[in-house]
C-alpha positions as CSV (number, residue, x, y, z in Angstrom):
1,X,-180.8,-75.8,154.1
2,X,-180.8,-77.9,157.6
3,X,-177.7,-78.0,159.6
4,X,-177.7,-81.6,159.2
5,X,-177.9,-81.7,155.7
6,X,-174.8,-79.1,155.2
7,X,-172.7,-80.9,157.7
8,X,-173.4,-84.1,155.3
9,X,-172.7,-82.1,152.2
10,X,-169.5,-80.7,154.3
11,X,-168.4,-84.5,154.5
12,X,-169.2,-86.2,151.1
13,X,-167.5,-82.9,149.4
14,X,-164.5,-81.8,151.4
15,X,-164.0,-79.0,148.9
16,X,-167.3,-77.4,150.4
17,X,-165.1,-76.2,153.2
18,X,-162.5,-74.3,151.2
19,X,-165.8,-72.7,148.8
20,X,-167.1,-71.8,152.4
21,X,-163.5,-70.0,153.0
22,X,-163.9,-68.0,149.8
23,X,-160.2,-69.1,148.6
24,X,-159.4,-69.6,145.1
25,X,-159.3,-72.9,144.0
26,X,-159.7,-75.3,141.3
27,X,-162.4,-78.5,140.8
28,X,-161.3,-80.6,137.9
29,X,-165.1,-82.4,137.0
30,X,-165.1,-86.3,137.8
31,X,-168.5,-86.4,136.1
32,X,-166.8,-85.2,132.5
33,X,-166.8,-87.7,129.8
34,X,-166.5,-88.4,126.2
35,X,-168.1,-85.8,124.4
36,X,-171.0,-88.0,122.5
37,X,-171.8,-89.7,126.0
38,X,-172.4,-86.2,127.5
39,X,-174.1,-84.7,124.3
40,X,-177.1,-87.3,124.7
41,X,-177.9,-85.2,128.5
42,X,-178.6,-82.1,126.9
43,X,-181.6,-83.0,125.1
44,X,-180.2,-80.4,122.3
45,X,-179.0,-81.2,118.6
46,X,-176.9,-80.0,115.9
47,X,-180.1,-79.7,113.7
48,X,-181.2,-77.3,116.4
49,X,-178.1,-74.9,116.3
50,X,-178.4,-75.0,112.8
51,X,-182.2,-74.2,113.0
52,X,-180.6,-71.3,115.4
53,X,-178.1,-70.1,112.9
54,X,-180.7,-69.8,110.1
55,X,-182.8,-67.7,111.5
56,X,-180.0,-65.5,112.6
57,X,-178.9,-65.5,109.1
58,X,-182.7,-64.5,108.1
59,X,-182.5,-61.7,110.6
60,X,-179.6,-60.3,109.2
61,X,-180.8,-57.9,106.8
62,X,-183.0,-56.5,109.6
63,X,-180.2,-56.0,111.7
64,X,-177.8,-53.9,108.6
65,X,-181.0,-51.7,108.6
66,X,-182.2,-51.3,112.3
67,X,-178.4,-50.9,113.4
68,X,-176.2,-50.0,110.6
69,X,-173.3,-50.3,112.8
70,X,-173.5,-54.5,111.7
71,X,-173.5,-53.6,108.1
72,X,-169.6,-54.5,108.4
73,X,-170.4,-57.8,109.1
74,X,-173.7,-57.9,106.3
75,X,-175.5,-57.9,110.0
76,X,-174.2,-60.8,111.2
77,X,-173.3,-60.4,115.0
78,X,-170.0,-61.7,115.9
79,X,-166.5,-60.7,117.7
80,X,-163.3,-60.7,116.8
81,X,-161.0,-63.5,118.6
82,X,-157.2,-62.7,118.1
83,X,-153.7,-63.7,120.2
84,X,-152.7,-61.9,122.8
85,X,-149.4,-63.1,123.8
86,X,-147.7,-59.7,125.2
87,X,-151.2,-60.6,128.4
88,X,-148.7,-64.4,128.6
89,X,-145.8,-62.9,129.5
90,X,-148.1,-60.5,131.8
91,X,-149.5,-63.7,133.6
92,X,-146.7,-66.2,133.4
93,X,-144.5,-62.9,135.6
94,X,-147.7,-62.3,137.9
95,X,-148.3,-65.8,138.3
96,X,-144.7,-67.1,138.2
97,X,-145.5,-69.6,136.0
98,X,-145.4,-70.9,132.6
99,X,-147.6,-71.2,130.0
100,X,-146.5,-72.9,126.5
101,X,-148.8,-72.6,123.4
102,X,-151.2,-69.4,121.9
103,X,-153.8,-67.6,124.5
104,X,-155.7,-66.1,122.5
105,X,-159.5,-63.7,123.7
106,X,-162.7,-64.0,122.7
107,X,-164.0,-60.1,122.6
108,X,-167.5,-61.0,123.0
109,X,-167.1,-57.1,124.7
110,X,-167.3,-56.4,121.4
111,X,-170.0,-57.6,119.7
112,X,-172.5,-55.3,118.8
113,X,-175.6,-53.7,120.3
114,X,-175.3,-54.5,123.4
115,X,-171.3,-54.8,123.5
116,X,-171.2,-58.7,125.8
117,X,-172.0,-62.1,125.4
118,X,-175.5,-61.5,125.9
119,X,-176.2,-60.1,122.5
120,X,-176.4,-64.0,121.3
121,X,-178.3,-65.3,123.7
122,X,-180.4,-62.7,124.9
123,X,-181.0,-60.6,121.3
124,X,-182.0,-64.2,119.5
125,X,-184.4,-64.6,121.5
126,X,-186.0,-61.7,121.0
127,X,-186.1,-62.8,117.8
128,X,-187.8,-66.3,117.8
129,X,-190.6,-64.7,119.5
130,X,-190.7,-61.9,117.5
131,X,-190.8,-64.0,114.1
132,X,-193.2,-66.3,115.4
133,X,-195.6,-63.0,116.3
134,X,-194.9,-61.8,112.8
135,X,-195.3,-64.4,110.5
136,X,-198.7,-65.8,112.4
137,X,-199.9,-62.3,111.6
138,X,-198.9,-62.9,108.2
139,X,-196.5,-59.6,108.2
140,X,-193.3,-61.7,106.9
141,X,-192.8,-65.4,105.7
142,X,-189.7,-66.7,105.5
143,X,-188.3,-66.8,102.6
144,X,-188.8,-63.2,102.7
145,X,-186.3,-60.0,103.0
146,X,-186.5,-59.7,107.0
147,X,-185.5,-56.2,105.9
148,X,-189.2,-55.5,105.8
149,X,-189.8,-56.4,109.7
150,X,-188.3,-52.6,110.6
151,X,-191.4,-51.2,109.8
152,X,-194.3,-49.0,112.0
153,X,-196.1,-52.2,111.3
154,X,-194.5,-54.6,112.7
155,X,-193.7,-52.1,115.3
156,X,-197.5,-51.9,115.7
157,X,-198.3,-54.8,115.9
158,X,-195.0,-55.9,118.9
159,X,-196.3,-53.0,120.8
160,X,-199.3,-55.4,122.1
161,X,-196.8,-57.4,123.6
162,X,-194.5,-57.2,126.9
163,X,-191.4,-59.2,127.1
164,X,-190.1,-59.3,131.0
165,X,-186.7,-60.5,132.4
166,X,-185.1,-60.7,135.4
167,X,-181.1,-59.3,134.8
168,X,-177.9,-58.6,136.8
169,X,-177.3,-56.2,133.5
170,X,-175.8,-57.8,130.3
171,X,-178.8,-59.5,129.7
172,X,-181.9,-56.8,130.8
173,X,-179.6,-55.0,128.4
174,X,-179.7,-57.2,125.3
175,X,-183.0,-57.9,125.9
176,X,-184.5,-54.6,126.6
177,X,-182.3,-52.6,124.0
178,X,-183.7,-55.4,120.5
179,X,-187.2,-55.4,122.6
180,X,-187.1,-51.7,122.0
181,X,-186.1,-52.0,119.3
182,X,-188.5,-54.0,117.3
183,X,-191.5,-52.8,119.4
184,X,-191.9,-54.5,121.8
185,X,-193.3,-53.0,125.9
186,X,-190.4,-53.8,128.2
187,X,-190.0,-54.6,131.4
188,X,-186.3,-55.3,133.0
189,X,-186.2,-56.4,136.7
190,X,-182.8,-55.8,138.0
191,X,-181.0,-56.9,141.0
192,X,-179.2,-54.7,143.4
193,X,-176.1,-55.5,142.1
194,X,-176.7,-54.1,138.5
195,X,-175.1,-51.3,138.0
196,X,-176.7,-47.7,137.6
197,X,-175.7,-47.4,134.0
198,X,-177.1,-49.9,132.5
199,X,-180.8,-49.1,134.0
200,X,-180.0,-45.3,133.1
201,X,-179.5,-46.5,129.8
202,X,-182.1,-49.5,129.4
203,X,-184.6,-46.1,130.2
204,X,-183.1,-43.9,127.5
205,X,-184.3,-46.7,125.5
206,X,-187.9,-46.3,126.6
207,X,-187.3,-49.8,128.6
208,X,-189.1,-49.9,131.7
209,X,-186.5,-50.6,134.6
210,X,-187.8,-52.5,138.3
211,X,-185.1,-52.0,140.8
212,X,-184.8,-54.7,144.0
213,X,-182.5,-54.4,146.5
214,X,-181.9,-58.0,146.8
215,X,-180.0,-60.4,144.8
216,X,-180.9,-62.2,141.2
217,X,-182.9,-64.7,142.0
218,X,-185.2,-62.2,144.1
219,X,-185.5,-60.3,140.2
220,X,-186.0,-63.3,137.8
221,X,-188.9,-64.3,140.8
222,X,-190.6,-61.1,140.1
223,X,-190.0,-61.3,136.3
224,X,-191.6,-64.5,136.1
225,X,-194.9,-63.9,138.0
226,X,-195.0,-60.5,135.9
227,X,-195.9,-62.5,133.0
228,X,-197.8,-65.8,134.7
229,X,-200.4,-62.7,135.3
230,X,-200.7,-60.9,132.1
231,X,-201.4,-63.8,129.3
232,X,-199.5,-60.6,126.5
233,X,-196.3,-60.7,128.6
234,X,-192.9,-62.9,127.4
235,X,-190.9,-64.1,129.8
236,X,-187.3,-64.6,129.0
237,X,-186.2,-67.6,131.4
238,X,-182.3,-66.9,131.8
239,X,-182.5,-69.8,134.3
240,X,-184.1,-72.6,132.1
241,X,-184.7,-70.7,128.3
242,X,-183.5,-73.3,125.7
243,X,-183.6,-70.6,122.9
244,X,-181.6,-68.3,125.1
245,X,-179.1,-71.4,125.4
246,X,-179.3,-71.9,121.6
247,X,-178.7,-68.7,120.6
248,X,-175.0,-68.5,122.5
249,X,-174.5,-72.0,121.2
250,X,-173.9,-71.0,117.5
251,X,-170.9,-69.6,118.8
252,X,-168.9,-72.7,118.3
253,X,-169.4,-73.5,114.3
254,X,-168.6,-69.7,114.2
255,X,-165.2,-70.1,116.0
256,X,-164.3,-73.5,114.6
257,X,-164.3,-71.0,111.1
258,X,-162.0,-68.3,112.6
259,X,-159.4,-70.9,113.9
260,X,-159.9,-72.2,110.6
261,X,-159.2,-68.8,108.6
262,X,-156.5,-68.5,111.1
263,X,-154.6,-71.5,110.5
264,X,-154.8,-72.6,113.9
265,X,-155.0,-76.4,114.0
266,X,-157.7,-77.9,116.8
267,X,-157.1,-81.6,117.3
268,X,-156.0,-84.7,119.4
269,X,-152.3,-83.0,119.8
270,X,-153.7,-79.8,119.5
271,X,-156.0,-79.2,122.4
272,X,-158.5,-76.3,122.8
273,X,-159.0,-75.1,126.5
274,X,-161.9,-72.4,127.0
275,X,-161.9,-70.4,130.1
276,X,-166.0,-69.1,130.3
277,X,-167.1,-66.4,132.8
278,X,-170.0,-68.4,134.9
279,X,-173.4,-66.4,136.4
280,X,-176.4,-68.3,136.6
281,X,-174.7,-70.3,133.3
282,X,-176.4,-69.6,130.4
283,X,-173.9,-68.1,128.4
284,X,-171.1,-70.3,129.0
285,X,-173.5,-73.5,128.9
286,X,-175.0,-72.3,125.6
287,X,-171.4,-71.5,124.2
288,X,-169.8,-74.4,125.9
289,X,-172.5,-76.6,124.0
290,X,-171.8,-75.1,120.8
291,X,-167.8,-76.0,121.1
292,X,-168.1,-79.7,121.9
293,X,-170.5,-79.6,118.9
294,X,-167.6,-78.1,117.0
295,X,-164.5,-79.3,118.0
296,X,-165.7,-82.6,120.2
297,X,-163.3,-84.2,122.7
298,X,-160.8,-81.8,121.3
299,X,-162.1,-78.9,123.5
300,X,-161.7,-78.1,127.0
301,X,-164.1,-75.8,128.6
302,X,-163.7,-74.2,131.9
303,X,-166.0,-72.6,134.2
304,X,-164.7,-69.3,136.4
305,X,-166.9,-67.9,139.0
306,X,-166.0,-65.4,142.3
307,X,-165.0,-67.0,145.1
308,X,-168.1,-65.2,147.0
309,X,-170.7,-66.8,144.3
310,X,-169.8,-69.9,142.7
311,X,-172.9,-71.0,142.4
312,X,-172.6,-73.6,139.3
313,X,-169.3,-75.0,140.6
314,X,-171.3,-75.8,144.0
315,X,-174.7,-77.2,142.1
316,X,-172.6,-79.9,139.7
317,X,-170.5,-80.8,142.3
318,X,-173.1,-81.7,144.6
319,X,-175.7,-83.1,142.2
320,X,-177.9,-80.9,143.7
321,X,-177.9,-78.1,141.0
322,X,-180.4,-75.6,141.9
323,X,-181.4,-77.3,144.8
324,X,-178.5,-75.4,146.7
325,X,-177.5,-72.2,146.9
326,X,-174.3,-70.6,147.9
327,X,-175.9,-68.6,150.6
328,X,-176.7,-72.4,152.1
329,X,-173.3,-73.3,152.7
330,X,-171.8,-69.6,154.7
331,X,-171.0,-67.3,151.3
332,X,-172.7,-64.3,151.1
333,X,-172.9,-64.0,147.4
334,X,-171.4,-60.1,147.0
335,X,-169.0,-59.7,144.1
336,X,-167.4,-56.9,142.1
337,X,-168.4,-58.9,139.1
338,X,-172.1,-57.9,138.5
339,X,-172.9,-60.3,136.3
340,X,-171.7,-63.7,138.1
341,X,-173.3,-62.6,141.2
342,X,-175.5,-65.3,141.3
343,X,-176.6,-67.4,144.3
344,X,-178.2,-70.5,142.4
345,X,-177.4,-71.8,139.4
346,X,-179.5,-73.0,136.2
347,X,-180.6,-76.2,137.2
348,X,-181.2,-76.7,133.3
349,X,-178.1,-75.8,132.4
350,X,-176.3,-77.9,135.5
351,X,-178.1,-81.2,134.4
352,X,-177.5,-80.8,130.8
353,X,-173.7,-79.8,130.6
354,X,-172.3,-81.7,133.7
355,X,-170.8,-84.5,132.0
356,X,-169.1,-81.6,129.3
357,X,-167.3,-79.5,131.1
358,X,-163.2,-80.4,132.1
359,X,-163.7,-77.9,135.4
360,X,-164.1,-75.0,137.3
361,X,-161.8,-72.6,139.5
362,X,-162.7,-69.7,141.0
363,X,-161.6,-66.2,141.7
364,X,-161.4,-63.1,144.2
365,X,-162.8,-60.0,143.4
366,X,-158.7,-58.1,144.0
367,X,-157.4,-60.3,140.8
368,X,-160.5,-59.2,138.4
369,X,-159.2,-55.8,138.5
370,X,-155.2,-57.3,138.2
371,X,-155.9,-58.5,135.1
372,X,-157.8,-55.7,133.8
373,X,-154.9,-53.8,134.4
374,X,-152.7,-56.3,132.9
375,X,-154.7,-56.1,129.7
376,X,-155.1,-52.9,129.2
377,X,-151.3,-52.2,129.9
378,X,-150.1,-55.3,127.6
379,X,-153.2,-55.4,124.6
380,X,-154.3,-52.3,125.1
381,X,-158.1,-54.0,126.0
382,X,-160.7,-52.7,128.1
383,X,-163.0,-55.2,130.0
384,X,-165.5,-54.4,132.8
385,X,-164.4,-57.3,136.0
386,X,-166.9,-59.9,135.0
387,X,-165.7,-60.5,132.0
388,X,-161.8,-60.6,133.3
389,X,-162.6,-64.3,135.4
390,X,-161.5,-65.7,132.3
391,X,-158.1,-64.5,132.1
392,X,-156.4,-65.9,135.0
393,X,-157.9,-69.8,133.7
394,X,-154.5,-70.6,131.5
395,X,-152.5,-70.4,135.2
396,X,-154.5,-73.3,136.3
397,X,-152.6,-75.2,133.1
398,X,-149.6,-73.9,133.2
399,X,-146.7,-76.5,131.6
400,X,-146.6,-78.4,135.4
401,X,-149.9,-78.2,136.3
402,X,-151.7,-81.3,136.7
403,X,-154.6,-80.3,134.5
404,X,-151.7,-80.1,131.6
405,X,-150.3,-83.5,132.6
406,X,-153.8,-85.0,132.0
407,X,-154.2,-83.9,128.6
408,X,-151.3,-85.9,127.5
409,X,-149.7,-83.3,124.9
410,X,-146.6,-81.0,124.2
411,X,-147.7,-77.9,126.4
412,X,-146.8,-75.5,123.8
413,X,-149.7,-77.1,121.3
414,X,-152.0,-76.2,123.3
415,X,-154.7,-72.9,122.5
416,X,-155.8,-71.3,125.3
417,X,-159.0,-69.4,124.6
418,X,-160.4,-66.6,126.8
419,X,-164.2,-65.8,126.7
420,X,-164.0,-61.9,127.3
421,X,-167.6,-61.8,127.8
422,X,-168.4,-57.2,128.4
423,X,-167.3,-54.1,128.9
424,X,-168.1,-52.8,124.9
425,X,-170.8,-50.2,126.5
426,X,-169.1,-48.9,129.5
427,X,-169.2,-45.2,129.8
428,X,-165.8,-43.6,130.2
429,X,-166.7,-42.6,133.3
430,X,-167.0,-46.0,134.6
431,X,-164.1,-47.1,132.6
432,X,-162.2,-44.5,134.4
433,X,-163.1,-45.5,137.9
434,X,-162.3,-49.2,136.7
435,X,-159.0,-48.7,135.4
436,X,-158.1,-46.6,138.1
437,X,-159.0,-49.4,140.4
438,X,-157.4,-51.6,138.8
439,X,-154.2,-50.1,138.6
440,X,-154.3,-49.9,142.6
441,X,-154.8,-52.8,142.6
442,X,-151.2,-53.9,141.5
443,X,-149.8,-51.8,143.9
């Protein structure tokens, strides 16, 4: 981007400057609205997250048989979210703060087969294409038992397809373990920052792995023209895929029915404030869109990136979306936290859930692994550092904060809601290294 152009941006948006210094902050979104206002941007429906839900729902007798570890749940893939109010006294003494009302987590880090948020997104889509294949071919219809699609035939007939996607890790790994799965060819390009792992373990899986040694974008480039050259090959879009987006959106009608079996009460004294993990924005767009679908102007979400990449923060705020990058205004885009180490953000995802989200903050790499430690001391969690951005959020809305003050209710009837988004697949090697980290890290 032209010098002239920055030193304009640098002047309309005097929050560019502190971004540029890589301090924490908060941006509290003057383009949010009223709920059905914003709704009408994302082009998006409740008729489509239902038509998303149903064929999850179809899936799931496929799923008890392909991975019997989801027969708990009659192979329905969901997390658990429960209180953790021994991590609020751990932040309100870290933070010196305080902080009224339930916090509660998310443990998307412990959904399964793929253990992160990217088993909604990233594993339903796999699935569209894979029904579409499969019922064109006439092998299942659907009023059928799905059951029948784990089957050397179906297997067969996948096999003449590639799917291809460009992933900082959660998602390659979604992707690439259901691909497998169901029979698909593979092909998972992976940015530098991915970590050795999860390649080591998308190959176990007979999932082809291309390494780069440059950033996200540089992958999802080279997963794309993959398939504009091969007319077999399926390229999952993590930057503008509207089943991706669909797939975490069912997320909110699922919550709203926990909170519900619960007892905890979601309304216009009761506020709901979500803290969401932030990479390109998928995930937390898709899920975000699901919860204003559920709970309307009752919910709050709230988008956390690194300091180093906040790359969704800097696109919205701008207008610009992903027609700026962070590298464009001085940040070099280099985080702990693999998975939001993204330069340039979902324009798709920008444009559409602008006018729904209440704001974003960001944070340094040192207080991912502080709050790691904090959970595992207090709840006994484990979380790899991209998914701990969440869990400084409720100290931005502490009882005297001015993001409490506009909300206009009793602080202590407010939820504060966590989006713990990986970590379920981490080998205890890496877990060790990570906790030892973080426990230095409070020193």
């Amino acid at each position: 981007m032209e010098s002239h152009l920055l030193s304009s941006l640098d002047q309309q948006y005097p929050l560019i400057r502190q971004l540029r210094a890589a301090t924490p902050l908060y941006w509290s979104n003057s383009k949010n609205g009223p709920t059905d206002q914003g709704i009408s941007y994302v082009g998006l429906t409740r008729a489509d997250i239902q038509d998303a839900s149903d064929r999850l729902a179809r899936f799931a007798p496929y799923f008890v048989k392909a991975f019997p570890e989801t027969a708990v749940t009659q192979g329905i893939i969901e997390s658990p979210v429960v209180e953790i109010s021994q991590m609020k006294h751990q932040l309100e003494a870290h933070f010196k703060c305080t902080i009224s009302g339930h916090l509660m987590v998310k443990l998307d880090s412990q959904l399964p087969i793929s253990g992160s948020i990217k088993a909604r997104g990233g594993i339903y889509e796999v699935l569209v294409h894979a029904e579409r294949i499969a019922v064109k071919a006439g092998l299942i219809s659907y009023g059928e038992d799905y059951s029948k699609l784990f089957s050397p035939a179906v297997r067969q007939l996948l096999g003449q397809y590639t799917i291809a996607v460009g992933s900082t890790g959660n998602l390659g790994l979604s992707i690439g373990i259901m691909s497998a799965k169901l029979g698909f060819s593979v092909t998972v390009h992976m940015s530098a920052d991915a970590r050795q792992w999860k390649k080591d373990l998308l190959r176990e899986r007979g999932v082809e792995v291309i390494e780069y040694q440059d950033d996200y974008g540089v992958a999802v480039e080279n997963g794309r023209r993959q398939a504009a050259s091969d007319p077999s090959c399926i390229f999952i879009d993590d930057e503008n895929s509207k089943h991706l987006f669909l797939g975490y959106s069912v997320a909110g009608e699922r919550l709203k029915q926990q909170f519900a079996e619960q007892g905890l009460i979601v309304d216009a004294e009761h506020p709901l404030v979500v803290y969401l993990p932030c990479g390109v924005g998928g995930g937390p767009g898709g899920v975000a869109f699901g919860l204003k679908m559920a709970f309307g102007d009752h919910v709050h979400c709230v988008f956390a990136e690194p300091t180093h990449s906040p790359c969704m923060l800097l696109g919205v705020m701008t207008g610009l979306h992903d027609g700026i990058s962070v590298i464009d205004i001085g940040l070099d885009n280099v985080t702990e936290a693999d998975g939001l180490a993204v330069g340039r953000a979902s324009g798709f995802v920008g444009k559409a859930m602008e006018h729904l989200l209440g704001g974003f903050y960001t944070v340094e790499d040192t207080e991912l692994y502080q709050m790691l430690a904090l959970l595992k001391e207090s709840e006994g969690f484990f979380l790899e550092p991209s998914a701990l951005a969440g869990m400084s959020g409720p100290t931005w809305f502490h009882d005297a904060s001015e993001q409490v003050k506009a909300l206009h209710v009793d602080p202590a009837n407010i939820t504060h809601l966590v989006w713990a988004t990986g970590g379920g697949m981490v080998p205890a090697v890496e877990k060790t290294e990570y906790l030892s980290k973080a426990k230095a890290s409070l020193v």
